[in-house]
C-alpha positions in Angstrom: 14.1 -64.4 -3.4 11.2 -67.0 -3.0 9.4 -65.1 -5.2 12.2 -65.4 -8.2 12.7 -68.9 -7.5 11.6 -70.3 -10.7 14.0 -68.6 -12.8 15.8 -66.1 -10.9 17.0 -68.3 -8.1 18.0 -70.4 -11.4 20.5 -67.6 -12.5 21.6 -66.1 -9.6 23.1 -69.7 -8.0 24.7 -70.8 -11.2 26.3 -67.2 -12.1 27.4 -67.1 -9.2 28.9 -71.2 -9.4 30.7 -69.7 -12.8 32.4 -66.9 -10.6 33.6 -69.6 -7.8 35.0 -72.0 -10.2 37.0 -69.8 -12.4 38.4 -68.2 -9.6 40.0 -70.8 -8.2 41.1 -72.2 -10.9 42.5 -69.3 -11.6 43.6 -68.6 -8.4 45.2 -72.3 -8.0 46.8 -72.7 -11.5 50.0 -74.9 -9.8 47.1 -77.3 -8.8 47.3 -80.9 -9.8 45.4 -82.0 -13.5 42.5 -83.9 -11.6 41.7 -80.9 -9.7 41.4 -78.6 -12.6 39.5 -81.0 -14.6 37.2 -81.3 -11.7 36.0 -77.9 -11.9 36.1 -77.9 -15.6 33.6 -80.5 -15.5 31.6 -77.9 -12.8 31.9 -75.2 -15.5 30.3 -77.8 -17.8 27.7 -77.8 -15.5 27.2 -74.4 -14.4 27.4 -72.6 -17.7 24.7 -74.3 -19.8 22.5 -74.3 -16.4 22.8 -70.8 -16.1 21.7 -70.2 -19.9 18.9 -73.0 -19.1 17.2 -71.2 -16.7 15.8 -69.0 -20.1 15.1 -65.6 -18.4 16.8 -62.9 -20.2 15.3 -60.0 -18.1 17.4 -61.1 -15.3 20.2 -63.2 -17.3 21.4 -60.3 -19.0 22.5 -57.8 -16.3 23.9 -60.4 -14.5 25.8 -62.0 -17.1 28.0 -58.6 -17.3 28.6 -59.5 -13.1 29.7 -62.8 -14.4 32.3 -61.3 -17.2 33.2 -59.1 -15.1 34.7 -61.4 -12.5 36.0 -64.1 -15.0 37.7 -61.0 -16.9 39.2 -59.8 -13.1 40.8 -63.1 -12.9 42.2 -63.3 -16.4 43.6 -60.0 -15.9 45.7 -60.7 -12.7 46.4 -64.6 -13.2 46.0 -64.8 -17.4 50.0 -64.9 -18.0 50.2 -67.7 -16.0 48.1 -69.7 -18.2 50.1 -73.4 -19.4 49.2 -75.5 -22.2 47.6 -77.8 -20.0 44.7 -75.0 -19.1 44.5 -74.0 -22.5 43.7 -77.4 -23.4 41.0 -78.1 -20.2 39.5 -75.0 -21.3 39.0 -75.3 -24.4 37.5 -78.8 -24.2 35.5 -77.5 -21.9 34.4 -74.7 -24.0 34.0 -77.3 -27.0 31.6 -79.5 -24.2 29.6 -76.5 -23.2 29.3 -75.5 -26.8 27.9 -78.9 -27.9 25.5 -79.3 -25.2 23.8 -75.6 -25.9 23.7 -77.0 -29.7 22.2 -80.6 -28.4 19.7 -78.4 -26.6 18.5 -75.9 -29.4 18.6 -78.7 -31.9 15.7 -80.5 -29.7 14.1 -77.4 -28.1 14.0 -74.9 -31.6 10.4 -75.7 -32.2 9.4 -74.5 -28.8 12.2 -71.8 -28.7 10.3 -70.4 -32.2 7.3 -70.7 -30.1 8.9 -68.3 -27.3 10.8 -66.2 -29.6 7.4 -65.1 -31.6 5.1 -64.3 -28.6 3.8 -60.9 -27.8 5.3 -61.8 -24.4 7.9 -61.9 -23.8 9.2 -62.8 -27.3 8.4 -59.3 -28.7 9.1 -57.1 -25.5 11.8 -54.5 -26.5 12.3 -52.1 -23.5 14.1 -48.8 -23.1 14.0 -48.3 -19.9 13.9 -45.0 -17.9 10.5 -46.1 -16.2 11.3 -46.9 -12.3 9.1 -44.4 -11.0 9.2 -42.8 -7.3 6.2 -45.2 -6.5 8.9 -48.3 -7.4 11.7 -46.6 -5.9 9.7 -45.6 -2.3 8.6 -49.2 -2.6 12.3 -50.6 -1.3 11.8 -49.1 2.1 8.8 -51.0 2.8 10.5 -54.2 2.6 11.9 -54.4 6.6 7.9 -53.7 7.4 6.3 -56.8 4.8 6.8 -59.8 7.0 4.4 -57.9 9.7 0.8 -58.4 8.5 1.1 -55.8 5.8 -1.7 -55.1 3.2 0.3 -55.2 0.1 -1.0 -57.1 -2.8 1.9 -58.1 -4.2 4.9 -58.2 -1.6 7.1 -59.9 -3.7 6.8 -57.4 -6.7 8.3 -55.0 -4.8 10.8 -56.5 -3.0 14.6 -56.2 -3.5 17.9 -55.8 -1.8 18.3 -53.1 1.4 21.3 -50.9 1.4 21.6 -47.1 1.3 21.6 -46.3 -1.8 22.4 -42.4 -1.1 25.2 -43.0 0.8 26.5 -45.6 -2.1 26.6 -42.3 -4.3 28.5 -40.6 -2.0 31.0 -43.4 -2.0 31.1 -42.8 -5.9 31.6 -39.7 -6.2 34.4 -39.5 -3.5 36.1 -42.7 -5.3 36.3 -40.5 -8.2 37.2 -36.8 -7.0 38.7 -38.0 -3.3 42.7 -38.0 -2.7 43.1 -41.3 -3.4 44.9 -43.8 -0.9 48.0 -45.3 -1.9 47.0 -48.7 -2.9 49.0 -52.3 -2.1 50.3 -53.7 -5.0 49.1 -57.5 -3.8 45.8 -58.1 -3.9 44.8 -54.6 -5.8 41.4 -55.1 -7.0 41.4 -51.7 -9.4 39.9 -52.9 -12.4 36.8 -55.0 -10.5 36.6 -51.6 -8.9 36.0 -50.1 -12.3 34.5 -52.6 -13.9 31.5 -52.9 -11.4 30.8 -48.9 -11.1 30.8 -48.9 -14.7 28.1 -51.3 -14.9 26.4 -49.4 -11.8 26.6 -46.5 -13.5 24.8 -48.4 -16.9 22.2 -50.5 -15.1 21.5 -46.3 -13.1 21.1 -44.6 -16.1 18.9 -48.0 -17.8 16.2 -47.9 -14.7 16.1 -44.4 -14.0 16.6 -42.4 -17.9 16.6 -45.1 -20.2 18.2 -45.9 -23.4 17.6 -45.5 -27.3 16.9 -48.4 -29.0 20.6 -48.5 -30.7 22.2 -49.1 -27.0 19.4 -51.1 -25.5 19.8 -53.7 -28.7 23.7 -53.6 -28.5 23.9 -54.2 -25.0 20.7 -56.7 -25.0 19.1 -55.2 -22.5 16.1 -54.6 -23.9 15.1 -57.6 -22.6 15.2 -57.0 -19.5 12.4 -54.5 -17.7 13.9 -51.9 -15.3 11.7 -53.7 -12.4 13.8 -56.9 -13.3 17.2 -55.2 -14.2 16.9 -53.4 -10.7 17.7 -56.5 -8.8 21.3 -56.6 -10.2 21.7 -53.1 -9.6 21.2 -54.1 -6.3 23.2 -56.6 -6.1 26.6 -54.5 -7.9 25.5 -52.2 -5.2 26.4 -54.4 -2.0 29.3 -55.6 -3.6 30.5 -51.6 -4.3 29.6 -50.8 -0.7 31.8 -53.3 0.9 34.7 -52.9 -1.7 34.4 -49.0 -0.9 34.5 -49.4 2.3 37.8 -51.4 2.5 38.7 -48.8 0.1 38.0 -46.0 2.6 38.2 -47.9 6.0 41.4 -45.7 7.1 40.1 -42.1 6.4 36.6 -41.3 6.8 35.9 -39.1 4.0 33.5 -36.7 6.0 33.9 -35.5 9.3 31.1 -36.2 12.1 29.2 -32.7 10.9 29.2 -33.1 7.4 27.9 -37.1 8.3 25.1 -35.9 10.3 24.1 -33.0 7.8 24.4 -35.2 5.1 22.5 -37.8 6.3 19.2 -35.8 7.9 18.8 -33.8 4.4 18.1 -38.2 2.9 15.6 -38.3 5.4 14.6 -34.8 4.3 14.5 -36.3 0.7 13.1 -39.5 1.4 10.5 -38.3 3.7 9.3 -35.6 0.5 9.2 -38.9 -1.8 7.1 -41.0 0.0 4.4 -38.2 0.6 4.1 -37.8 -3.0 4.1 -41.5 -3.7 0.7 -44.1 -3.2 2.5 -45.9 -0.7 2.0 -43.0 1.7 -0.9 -44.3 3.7 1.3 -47.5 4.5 4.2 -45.6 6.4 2.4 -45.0 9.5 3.9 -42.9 12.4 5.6 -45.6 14.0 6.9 -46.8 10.7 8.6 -43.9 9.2 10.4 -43.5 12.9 11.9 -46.7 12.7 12.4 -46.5 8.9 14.0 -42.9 9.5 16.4 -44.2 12.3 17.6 -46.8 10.0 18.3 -45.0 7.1 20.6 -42.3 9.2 22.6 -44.9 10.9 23.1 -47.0 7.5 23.8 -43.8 5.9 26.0 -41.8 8.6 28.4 -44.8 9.5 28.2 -45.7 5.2 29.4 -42.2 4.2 31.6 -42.3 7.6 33.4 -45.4 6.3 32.8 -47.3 9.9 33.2 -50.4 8.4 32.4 -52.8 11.5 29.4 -50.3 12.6 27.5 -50.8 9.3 27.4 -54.0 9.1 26.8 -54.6 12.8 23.4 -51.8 11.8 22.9 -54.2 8.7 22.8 -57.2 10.3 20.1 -55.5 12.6 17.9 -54.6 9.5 18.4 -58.4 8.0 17.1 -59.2 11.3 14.3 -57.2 11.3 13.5 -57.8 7.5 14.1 -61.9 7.9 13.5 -63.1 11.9 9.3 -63.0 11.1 9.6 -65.0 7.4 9.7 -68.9 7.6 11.3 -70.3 4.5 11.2 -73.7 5.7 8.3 -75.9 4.1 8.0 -79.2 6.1 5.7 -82.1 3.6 3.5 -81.9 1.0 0.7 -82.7 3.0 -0.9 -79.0 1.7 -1.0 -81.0 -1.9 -1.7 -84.5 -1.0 -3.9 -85.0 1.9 -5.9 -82.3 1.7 -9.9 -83.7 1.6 -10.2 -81.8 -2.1 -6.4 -83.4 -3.2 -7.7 -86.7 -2.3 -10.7 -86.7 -4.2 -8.9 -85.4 -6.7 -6.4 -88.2 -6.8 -9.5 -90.6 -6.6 -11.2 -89.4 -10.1 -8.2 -89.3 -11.2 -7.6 -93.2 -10.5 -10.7 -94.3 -12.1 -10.3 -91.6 -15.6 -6.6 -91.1 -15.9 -7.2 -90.0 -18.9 -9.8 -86.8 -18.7 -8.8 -83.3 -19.1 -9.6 -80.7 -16.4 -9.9 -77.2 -15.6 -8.6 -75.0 -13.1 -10.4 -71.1 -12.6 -7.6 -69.6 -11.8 -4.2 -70.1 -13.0 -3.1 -71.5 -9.0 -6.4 -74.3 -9.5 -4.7 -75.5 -12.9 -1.2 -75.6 -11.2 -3.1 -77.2 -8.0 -4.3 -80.0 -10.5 -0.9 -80.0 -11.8 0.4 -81.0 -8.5 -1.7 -84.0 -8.0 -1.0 -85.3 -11.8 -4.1 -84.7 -13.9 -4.2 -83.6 -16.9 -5.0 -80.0 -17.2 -5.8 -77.3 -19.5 -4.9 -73.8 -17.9 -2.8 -72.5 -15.1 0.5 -71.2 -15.9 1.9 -72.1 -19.4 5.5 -71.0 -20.8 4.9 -70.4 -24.4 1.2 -71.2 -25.4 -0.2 -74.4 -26.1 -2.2 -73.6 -29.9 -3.6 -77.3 -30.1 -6.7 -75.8 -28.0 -6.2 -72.2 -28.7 -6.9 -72.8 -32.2 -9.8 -75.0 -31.6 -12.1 -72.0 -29.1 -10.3 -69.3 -31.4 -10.1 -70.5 -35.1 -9.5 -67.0 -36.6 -7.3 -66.2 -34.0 -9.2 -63.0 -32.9 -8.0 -63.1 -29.8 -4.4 -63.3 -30.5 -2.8 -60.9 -29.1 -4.2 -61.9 -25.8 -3.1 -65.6 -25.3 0.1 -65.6 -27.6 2.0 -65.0 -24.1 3.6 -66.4 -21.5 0.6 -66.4 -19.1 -1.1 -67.0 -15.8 -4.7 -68.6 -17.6 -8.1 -68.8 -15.4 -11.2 -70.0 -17.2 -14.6 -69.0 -16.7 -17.6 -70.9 -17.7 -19.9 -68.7 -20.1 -22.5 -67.8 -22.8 -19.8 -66.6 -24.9 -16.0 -67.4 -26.0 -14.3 -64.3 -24.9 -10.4 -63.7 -24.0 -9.7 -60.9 -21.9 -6.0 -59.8 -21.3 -5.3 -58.7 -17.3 -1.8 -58.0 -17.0 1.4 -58.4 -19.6 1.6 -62.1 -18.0 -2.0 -63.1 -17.1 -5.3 -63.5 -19.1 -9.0 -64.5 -18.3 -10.9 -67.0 -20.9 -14.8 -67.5 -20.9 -15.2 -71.0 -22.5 -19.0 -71.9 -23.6 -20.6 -75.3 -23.4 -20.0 -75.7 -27.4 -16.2 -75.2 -26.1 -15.5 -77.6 -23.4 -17.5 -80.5 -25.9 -14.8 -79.9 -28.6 -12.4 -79.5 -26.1 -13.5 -82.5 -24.3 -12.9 -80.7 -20.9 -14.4 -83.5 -17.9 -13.5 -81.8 -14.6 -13.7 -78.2 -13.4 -12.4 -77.2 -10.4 -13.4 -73.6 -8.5 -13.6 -72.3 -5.6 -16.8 -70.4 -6.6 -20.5 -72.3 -6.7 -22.0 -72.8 -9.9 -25.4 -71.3 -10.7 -28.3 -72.8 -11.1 -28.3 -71.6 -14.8 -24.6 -72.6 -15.9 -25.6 -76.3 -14.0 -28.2 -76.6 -16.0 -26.2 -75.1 -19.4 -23.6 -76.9 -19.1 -24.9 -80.4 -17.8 -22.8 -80.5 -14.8 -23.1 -82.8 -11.4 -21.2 -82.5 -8.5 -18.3 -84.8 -7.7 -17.0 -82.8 -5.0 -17.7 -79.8 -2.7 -16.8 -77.9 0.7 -18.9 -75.1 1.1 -16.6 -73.8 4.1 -13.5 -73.5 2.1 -14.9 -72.8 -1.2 -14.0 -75.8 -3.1 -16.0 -77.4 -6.0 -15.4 -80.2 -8.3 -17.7 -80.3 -11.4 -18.3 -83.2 -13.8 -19.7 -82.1 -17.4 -21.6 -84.1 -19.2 
């Protein structure tokens, strides 16, 4: 999830505070009126946080997990609702109302902004595009932490479970002799619920929608790469509500397990030859991948509750025991010998505007307060747009939210590099009326652009590649 922290992380923690707090206040409706009010005021919290966070591609899908759990609880506890809850809650709807109003009141100019972007503001998606290349990209993720060459490791990486055997689980839930079910504690219509929305979020990544159901459920805004993480997610929760389903009758015998589960290796084995990640599953690989997915799928489809998860906790092992989330300081941003010289222009000229060449320079520069022009910017900033592209020319390229590096150059020049990042070239005419001071790169400057552009060094480490350039 590191990856996702910056708006994903955002979503998932305070959907997930929204479930927690309406069930048990739900659950817990003979509690006393300071309790209730005390997770009222967490709802009040929780609920604008989780709209705050601002990124429908991953908001949406799991706002349906969210309903879906509130409307579980309203279902089994709802008649038990008093005039006092109705009252919490609807003062608590009123609060959470007033402060989404207080913050599109103040934010509309910027939320226009957003809204009238090429991206993401006019993204519509259909789905239907997860590919076998995205789809054979999942079982790479126990093999990442190891010294893999993957460009992008977080791009592709997403929740590990079975996903075969999950179908299998399905299918039997709906044409299986079904078990008699306790009365207490029956969760039917979560069951439902959930494989519904399985079943939607499926058919979204892999076929796709028209553009009447993906505007009426709203998720055209959200990508099939993004969207796939909540399938994911509905996914665990299925497997372990199937299995308590299924935990007293296995629903094939030993055979039909083994068969079934050596003709997905027998399928997974065909799609990773045909996909370009087949050069990355080396011998040793694909026999530890191929021992992993028949034991996950055999004891799955076998209903052996305690031996899958005693075989997932092996693979969260193996996918987690190499990564170190644990960041100790900020000495990486602070007392580095380029962060302090940095921090010493920026003493003596609080006031000058810099450049970064890539978008992680500007965000570096960030970090140590300056004031920059480029790195990574929300919605974009026109008040220098404008000024290098007057006519707008290069519109469609910068109107985005975007990852910006700069280049120094003869001409002014925007070139788009993926739907979220773009290059600039800036010329010497540019950074005067921009009144750029600082560039910083981890490329020397030529001779020639010195020269063109009146620079001087302020700061440079040939061994690590770092410059700091003064125009004047």
């Amino acid at each position: 999830m590191w990856w996702f922290s910056t708006a994903v992380v955002d979503s998932y923690i305070w959907g997930m505070a929204i479930i927690v707090l309406f069930h048990y206040y739900m659950k817990n409706l003979n509690w006393n009126v300071k309790k209730k009010i005390a997770i009222a005021i967490g709802m009040l919290i929780s609920v604008p946080a989780f709209a705050f966070a601002l990124y429908p591609a991953y908001q949406v899908p799991l706002a349906f997990v969210v309903v879906i759990f509130m409307l579980n609880d309203i279902i089994k506890q709802g008649k038990e609702l008093k005039k006092q809850d109705y009252i919490i809650m609807g003062l608590t709807l009123i609060g959470i109302v007033g402060i989404l109003a207080y913050f599109v009141w103040n934010a509309w100019p910027d939320i226009q902004v957003m809204m009238n972007t090429v991206y993401p503001g006019e993204r519509f998606d259909v789905g239907g595009d997860y590919t076998i290349d995205r789809f054979v990209s999942l079982f790479t993720n126990i093999f990442l932490p190891y010294g893999n060459k993957i460009d992008n490791p977080c791009e592709i990486s997403g929740y590990i479970y079975p996903i075969t055997g999950l179908l299998i689980l399905i299918v039997n839930y709906f044409t299986g002799n079904k078990q008699k079910e306790k009365k207490e504690g029956s969760n039917k219509f979560l069951e439902i619920a959930l494989l519904v929305l399985y079943t939607v979020l499926f058919t979204w990544i892999f076929i796709g929608f028209n553009k009447f159901f993906a505007q009426i459920t709203f998720l055209y805004f959200s990508p099939s790469q993004r969207a796939k993480l909540v399938l994911e997610l509905v996914g665990i929760l299925l497997i372990f509500m199937l299995l308590k389903r299924g935990e007293t009758k296995s629903i094939v015998n030993k055979k039909q397990g083994i068969v079934i589960s050596a003709i997905v290796l027998l399928i997974v084995m065909v799609l990773i030859k045909n996909s370009t990640y087949r050069a990355f599953f080396t011998e040793i690989k694909l026999e530890v991948l191929f021992f992993m997915l028949f034991v996950l799928t055999y004891t799955l489809i076998r209903t052996n509750k305690k031996a899958f998860c005693y075989s997932m906790c092996i693979v969260a092992i193996l996918a987690g025991a190499a990564i170190n989330p644990i960041a100790s300081g900020t000495d990486i941003f602070y007392k580095t010998n380029v962060a302090k010289q940095i921090q010493e222009i920026y003493q003596s000229d609080k006031e000058a505007l810099w450049l970064g060449r890539y978008n992680w320079s500007g965000q570096y520069l960030a970090a140590n307060g300056v004031n920059i022009l480029n790195g990574v910017n929300i919605y974009p900033n026109f008040d220098w747009l404008t000024i290098v592209d007057p006519e707008g020319k290069y519109n469609e390229v910068y109107n985005r939210y975007a990852h910006i590096g700069i280049i120094l150059s003869d001409k002014t020049e925007f070139t788009l590099l993926t739907q979220d990042s773009y290059e600039v070239r800036l010329t010497y005419q540019n950074i005067k009326d921009l009144k750029v001071k600082y560039y910083f790169t981890d490329t020397k400057l030529s001779e020639q652009i010195q020269k063109e552009f009146h620079t001087e060094v302020k700061f440079e480490n040939q061994e690590k590649n770092q410059y700091i350039y003064q125009f004047n």
